[in-house]
DRENDO-1510 file (C-alpha; in Angstrom, 1 decimal, always signed):
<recs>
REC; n; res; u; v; w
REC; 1; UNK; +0.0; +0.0; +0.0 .
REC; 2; UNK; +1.1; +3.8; -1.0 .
REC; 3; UNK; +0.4; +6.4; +1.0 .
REC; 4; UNK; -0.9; +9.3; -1.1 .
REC; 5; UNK; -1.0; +12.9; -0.4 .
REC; 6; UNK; -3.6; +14.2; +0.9 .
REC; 7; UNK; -5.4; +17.4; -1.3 .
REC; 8; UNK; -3.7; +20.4; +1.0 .
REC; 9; UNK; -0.4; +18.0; +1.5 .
REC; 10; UNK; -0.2; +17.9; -2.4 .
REC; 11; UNK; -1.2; +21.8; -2.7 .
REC; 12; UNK; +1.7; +23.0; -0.4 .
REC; 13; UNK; +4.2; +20.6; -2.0 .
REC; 14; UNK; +3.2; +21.9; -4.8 .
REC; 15; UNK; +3.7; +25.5; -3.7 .
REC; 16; UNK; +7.2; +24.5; -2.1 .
REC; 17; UNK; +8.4; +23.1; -5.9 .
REC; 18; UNK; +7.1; +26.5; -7.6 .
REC; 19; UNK; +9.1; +28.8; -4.5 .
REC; 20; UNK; +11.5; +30.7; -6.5 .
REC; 21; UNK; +13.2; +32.0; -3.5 .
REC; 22; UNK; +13.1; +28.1; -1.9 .
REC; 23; UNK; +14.8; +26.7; -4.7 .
REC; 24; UNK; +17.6; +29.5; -4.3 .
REC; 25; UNK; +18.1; +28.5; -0.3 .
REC; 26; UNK; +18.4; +24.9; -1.5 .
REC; 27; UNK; +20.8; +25.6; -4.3 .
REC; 28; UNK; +22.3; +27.5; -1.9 .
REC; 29; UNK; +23.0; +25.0; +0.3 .
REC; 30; UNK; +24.0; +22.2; -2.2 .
REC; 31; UNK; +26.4; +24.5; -3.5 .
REC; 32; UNK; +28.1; +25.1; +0.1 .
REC; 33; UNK; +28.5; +21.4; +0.6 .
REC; 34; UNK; +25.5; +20.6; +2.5 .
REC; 35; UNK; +22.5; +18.7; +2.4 .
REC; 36; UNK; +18.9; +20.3; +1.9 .
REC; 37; UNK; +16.1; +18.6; +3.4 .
REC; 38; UNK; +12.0; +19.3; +3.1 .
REC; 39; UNK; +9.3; +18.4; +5.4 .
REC; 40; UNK; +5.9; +17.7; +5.0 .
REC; 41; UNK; +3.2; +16.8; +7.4 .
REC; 42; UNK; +0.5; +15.2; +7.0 .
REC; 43; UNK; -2.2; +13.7; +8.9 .
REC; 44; UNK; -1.2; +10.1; +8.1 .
REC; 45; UNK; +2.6; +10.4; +7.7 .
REC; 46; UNK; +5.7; +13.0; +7.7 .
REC; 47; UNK; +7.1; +13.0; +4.1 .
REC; 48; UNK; +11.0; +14.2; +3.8 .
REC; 49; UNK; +12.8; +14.7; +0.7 .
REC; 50; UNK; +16.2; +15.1; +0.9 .
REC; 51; UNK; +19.4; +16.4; -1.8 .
REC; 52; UNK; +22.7; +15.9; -1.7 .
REC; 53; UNK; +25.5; +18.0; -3.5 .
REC; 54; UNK; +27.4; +15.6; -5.8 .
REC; 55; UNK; +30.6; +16.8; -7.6 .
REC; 56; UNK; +30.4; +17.6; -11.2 .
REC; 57; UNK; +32.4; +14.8; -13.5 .
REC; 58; UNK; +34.0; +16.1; -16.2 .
REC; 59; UNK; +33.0; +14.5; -19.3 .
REC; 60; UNK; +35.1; +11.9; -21.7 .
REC; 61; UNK; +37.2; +13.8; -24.2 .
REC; 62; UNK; +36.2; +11.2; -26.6 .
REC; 63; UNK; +32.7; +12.2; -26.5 .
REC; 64; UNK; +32.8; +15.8; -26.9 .
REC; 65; UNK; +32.0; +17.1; -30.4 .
REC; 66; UNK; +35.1; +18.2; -32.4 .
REC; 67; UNK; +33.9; +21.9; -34.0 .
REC; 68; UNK; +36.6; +23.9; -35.9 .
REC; 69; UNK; +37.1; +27.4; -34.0 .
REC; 70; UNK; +34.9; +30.2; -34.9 .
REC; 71; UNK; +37.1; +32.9; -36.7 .
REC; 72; UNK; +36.0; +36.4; -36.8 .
REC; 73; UNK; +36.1; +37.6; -40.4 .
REC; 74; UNK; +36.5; +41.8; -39.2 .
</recs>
């Protein structure tokens, strides 16, 4: 059995996803190092969803496109 949201559960998550200013605390935060957690509750259940940073891999050379320069004809 899944739990499911409840209808103002859902509507604040909801609200949380579209907050601007929430996603730049949690960027933020991933970007320091640390972790960024959100909470939910609900009457059945407390929902978390958590983010950790992870470090950016650099990509193979072999699978980046080879493009001649771009030369400037002035």
């Amino acid at each position: 059995m899944t739990p499911r949201l409840d209808r103002d559960a859902f509507h604040r998550a909801w609200a949380w996803l579209g907050d601007r200013r929430g996603a730049e605390v949690a960027v933020q935060a991933l970007r320091r190092g640390q972790l960024y957690a959100y909470e939910l509750d609900t009457h059945a259940a407390r929902w978390r969803w958590t983010a950790y940073p992870v470090s950016v891999l650099p990509l193979p050379l072999d699978h980046l496109p080879i493009e001649p320069p771009v030369r400037s004809h002035v």
